[in-house]
C-alpha positions as CSV (number, residue, x, y, z in Angstrom):
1,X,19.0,-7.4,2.5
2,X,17.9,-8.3,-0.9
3,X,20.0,-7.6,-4.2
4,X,22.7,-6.1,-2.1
5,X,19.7,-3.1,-0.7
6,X,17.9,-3.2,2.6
7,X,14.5,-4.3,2.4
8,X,11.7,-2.7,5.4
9,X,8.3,-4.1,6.0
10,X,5.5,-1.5,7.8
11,X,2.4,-3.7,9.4
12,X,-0.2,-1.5,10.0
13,X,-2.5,-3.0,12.8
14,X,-5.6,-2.1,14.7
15,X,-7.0,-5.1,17.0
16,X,-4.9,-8.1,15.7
17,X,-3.8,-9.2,18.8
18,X,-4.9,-12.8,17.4
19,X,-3.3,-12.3,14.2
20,X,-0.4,-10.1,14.6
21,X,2.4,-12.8,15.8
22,X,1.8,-15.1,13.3
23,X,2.5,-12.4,10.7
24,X,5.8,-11.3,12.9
25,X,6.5,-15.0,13.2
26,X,6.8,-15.8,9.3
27,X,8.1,-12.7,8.2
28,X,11.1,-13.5,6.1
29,X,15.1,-13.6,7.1
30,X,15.8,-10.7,4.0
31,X,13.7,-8.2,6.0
32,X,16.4,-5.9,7.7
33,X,13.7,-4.0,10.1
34,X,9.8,-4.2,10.9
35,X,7.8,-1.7,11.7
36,X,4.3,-2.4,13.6
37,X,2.0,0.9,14.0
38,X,-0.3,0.0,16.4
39,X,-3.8,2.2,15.3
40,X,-5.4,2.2,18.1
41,X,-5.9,-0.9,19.5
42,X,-7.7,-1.8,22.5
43,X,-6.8,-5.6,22.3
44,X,-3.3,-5.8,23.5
45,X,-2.1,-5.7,19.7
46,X,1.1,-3.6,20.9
47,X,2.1,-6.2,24.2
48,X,1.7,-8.9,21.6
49,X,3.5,-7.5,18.8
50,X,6.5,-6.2,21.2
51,X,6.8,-9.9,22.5
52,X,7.0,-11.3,19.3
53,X,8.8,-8.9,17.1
54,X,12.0,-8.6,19.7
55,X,14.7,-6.9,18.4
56,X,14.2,-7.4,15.0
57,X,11.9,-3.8,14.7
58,X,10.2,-1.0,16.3
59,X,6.5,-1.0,17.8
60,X,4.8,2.3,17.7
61,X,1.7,3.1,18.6
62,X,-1.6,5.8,18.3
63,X,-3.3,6.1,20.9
64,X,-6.5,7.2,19.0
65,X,-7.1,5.1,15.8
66,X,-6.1,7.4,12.9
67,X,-7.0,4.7,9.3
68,X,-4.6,2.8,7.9
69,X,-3.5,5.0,5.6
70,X,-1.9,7.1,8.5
71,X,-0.7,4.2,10.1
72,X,1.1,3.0,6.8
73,X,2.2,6.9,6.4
74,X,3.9,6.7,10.0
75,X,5.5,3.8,9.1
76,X,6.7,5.1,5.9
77,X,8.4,8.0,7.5
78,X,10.4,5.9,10.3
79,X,11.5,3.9,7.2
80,X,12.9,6.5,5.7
81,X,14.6,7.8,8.8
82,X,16.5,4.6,8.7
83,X,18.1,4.5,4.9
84,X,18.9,6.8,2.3
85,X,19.4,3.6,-0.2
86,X,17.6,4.5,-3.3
87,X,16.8,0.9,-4.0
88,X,16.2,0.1,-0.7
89,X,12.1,-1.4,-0.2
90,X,9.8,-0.6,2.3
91,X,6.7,-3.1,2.1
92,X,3.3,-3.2,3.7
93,X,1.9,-6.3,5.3
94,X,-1.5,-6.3,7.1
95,X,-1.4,-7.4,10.4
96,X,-4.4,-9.4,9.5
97,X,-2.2,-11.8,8.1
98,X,-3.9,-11.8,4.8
99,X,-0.8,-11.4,3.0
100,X,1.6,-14.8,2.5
101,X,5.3,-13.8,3.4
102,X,6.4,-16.6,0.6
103,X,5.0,-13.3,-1.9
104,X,7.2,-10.6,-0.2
105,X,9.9,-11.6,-2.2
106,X,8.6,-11.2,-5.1
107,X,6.4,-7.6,-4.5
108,X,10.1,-6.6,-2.9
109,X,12.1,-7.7,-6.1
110,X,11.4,-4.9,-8.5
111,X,12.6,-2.3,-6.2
112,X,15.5,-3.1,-4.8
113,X,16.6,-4.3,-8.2
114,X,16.0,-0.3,-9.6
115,X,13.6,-1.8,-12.1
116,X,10.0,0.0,-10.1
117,X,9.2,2.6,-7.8
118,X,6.6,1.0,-6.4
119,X,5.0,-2.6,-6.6
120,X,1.6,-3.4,-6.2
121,X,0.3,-7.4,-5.5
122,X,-2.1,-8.4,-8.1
123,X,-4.3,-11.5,-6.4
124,X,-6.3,-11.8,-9.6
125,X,-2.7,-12.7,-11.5
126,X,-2.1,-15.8,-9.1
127,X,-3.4,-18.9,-10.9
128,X,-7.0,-19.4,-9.4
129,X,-5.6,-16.6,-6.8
130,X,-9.5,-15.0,-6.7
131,X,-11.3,-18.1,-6.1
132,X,-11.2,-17.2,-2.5
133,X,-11.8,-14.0,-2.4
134,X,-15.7,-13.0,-1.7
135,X,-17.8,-12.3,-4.6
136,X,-18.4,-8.8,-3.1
137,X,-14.7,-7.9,-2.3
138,X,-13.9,-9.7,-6.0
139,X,-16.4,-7.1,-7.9
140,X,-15.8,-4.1,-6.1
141,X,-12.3,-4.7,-6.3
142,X,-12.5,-5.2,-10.0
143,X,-14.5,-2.3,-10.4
144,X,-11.9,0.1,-8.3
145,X,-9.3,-1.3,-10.1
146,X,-10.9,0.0,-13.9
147,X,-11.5,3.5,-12.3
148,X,-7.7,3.7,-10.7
149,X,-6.7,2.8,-14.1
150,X,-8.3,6.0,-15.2
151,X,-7.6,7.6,-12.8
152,X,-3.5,6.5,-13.3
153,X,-3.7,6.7,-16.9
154,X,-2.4,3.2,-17.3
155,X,-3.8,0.0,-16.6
156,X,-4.4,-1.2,-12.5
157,X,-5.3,-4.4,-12.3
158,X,-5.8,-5.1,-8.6
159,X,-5.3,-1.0,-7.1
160,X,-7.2,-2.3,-3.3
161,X,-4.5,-4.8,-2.9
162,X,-2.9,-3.5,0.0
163,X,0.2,-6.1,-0.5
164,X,3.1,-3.4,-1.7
165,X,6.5,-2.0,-1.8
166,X,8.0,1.3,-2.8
167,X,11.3,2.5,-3.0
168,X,12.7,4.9,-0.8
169,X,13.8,7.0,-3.1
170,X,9.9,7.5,-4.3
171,X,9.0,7.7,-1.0
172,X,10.9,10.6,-1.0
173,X,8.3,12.6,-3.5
174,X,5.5,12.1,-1.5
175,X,4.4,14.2,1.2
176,X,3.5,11.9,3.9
177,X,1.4,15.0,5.7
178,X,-1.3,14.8,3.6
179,X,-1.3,11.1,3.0
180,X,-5.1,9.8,2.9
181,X,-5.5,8.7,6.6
182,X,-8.1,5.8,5.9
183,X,-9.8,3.5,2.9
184,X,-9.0,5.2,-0.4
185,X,-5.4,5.8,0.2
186,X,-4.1,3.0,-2.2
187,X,-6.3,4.8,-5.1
188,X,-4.6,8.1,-4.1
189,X,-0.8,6.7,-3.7
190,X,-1.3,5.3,-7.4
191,X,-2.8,8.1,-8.9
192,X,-0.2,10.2,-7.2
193,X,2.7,8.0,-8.0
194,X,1.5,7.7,-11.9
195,X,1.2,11.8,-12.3
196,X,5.1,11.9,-11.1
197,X,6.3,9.6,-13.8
198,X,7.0,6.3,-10.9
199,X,7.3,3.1,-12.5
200,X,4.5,1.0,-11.2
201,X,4.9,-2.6,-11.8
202,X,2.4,-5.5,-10.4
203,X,3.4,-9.1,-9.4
204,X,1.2,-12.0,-8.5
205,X,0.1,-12.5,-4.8
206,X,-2.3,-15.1,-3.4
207,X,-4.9,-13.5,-1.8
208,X,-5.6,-15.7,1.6
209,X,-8.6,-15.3,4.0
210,X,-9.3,-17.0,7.4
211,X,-10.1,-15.3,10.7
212,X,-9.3,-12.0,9.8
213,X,-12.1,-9.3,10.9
214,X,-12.7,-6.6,7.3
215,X,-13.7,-3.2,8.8
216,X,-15.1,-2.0,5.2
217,X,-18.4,-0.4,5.5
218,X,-20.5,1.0,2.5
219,X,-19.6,4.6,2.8
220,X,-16.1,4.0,2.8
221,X,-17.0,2.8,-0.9
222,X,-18.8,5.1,-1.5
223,X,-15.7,7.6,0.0
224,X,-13.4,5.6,-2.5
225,X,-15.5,6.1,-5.2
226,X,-15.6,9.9,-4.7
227,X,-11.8,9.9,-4.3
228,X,-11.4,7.6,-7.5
229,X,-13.4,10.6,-9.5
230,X,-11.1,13.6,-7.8
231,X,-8.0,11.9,-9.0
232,X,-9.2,11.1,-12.6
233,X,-9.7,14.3,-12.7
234,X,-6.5,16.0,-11.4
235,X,-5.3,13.8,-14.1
236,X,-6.8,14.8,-16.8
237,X,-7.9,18.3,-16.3
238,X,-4.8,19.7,-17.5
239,X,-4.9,17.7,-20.8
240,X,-8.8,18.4,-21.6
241,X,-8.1,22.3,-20.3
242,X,-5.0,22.5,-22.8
243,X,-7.5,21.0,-25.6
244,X,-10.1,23.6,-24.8
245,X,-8.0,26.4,-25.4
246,X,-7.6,28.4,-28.9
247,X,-4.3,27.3,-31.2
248,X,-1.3,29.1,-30.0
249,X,-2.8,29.2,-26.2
250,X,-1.2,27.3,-23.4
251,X,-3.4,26.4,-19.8
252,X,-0.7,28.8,-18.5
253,X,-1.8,32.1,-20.0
């Protein structure tokens, strides 16, 4: 527990089977309960993660991968199966073990302290913190980040950081049903999130790469890019309809 509220962590992972222990291995004493979602794998991620992970969480698996986004969903909802805390925070760390557990802390914080509904890690905050990151990842990234904004109606600095936390009682006004199954689903969450009034805070996170394996291909930017546009404009389609209407009319009539 953190701040007297129970604090969850959801690792989404498809083949980590290298990977996946040493993120189960150093994830911090505060965390009350892990969830792993195994999406798919055909690498043994689910033995490994069972041996590691113990008693201290719950190993699920799909049998057919689904995207991270449903894996993250699935994790979301056995979360919230295990509290009704308002305050209480459910994170997301990859299994790639891209994410530093010395940051969980910190993306945690904000929630269980009732100050955010959800957290998002910002690696370009962190002193030097994108001077790893590849130059493709670091443009497209910042490029996704200025149409999210748009799309959020406030300002995103870092919206492909997958690095988060949200609080359960957010959780709780989102239908995890039609959650975006794949890429694109942190661009959605936000946008979503934004349109219901959630307080979205960012906090500094190192962004760390090593012998993780990135399963981006080009038309899931290009699928990003199309879902960046559809939320912008569920956005702010209401406000430009209500402009376009005579004095005295509401989008209503």
């Amino acid at each position: 527990m953190l701040h007297q509220n129970p604090v969850y962590v959801v690792v989404p992972a498809r083949d980590e089977a290298p990977r996946i222990a040493r993120v189960l291995r150093r994830m911090p004493a505060f965390v009350d309960h892990v969830v792993v979602v195994d999406d798919g794998s055909v690498d043994g991620t689910e033995a490994v993660a069972r041996a590691e992970l113990g008693d201290r969480g719950t190993v699920v698996r799909h049998e057919r991968a689904r995207g991270v986004g449903a894996a993250i969903a699935h994790g979301y909802g056995l979360c919230a199966t295990y509290t009704d805390h308002a305050h209480a925070a459910i994170a997301v760390m990859a299994g790639d073990d891209q994410m530093h557990p010395d940051d969980l802390e910190a993306v945690v914080a904000p929630v269980v302290r009732g100050e955010a509904g959800y957290v998002k890690g910002n690696r370009f905050a962190w002193p030097d913190g994108a001077r790893p990151m590849p130059l493709g990842r670091k443009l497209g990234g910042m490029l996704f980040a200025a149409g999210t904004s748009l799309a959020c109606g406030q300002r995103i600095h870092d919206s492909q950081c997958g690095f988060t936390a949200i609080a359960r009682a957010a959780l709780g006004n989102l239908d995890l049903a039609s959650f975006w199954p794949s890429y694109g689903y942190p661009n959605v969450l936000l946008a979503e999130l934004a349109r219901g009034g959630e307080a979205i805070r960012e906090v500094p996170v190192r962004a760390v790469y090593a012998d993780e394996v990135s399963r981006l291909r080009l038309r899931h930017v290009v699928t990003i890019g199309g879902l960046v546009v559809r939320e912008a404009w569920k956005t702010h389609a209401p406000r430009l309809a209500a402009k376009s209407l005579p004095a005295g009319r509401s989008a209503a009539e």
